[in-house]
N, C-alpha and C positions, 0 to 999 in steps of 0.2 A: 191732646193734639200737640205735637212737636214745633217748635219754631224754629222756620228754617232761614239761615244766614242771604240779608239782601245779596241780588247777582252782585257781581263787580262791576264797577265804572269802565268805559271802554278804555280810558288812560291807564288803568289799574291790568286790566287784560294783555295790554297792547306791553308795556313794562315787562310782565310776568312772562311773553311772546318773544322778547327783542333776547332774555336771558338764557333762553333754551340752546341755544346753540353755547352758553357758556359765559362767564364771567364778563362783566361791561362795567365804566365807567360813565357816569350822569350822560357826560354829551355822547358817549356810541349806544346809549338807551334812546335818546333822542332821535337820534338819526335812523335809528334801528326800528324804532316804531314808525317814524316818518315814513319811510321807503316800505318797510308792509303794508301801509295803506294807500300809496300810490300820493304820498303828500296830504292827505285830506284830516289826518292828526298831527300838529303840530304842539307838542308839549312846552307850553313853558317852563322854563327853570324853575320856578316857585309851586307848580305845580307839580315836577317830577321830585322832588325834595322832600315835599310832603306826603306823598303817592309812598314811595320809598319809606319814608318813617314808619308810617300806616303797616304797610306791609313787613316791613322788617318787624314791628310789633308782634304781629299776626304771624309769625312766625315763617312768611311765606317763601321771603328773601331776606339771605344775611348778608352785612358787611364784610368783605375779604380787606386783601392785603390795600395799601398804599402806597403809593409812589409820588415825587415831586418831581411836577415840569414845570418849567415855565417857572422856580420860586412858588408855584401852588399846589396843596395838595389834591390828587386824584384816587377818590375812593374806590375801589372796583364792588359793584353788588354780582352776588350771585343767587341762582333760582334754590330753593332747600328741594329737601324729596315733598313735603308738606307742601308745596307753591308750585312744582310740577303737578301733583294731583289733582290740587285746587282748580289750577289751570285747563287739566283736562273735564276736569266736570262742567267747567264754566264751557268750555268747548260744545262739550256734547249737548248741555241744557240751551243754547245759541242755534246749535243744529237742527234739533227736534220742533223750537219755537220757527224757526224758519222753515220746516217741513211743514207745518200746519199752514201758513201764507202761500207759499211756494205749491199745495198741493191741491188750493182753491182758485188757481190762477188763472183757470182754462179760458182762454180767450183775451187776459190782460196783460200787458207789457208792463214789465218792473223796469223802473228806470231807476237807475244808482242817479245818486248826485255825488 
């Protein structure tokens, strides 16, 4: 029997999500996951930092270039081909678990919070 790698964290998803459309810096990751879920993940700094290292380890998302604003440095992360794949598995295994709820529902109202 294989053992297969825990899903991702919705922070971890949400990151991997904000980079698809291309290279971002800590706070346009932040706001970029913000605004895909309508506000209702709000990353903090110490946890996108760490999320990031994690990932970057993992081979998922590497570190690009850098620029100084503001006297601070701004790192850009971007998605690898390995963290887009990742990403879409993570997708479609999200998909299928919610097709199983979704396809017992007959009569129940899902309410989002």
């Amino acid at each position: 029997m294989t053992r297969q790698k825990p899903p991702m964290s919705e922070p971890q998803y949400f990151i991997l999500a904000a980079l698809q459309d291309g290279p971002l810096h800590g706070y346009g990751i932040i706001k970029a996951a913000e605004q895909a879920t309508g506000g209702r993940l709000r990353l903090a700094v110490g946890t996108l930092y760490g999320a990031l290292e994690r990932l970057e380890r993992a081979g998922l998302v590497a570190a690009g270039h850098e620029e100084i604003v503001d006297g601070r440095a701004r790192r850009y992360y971007r998605l690898t081909e390995e963290g887009g794949a990742a990403l879409g598995r993570e997708a479609l295994r999200m998909q299928q678990a919610a097709a199983v709820v979704i396809g017992r529902a007959d009569g129940i109202t899902v309410a989002w919070a």
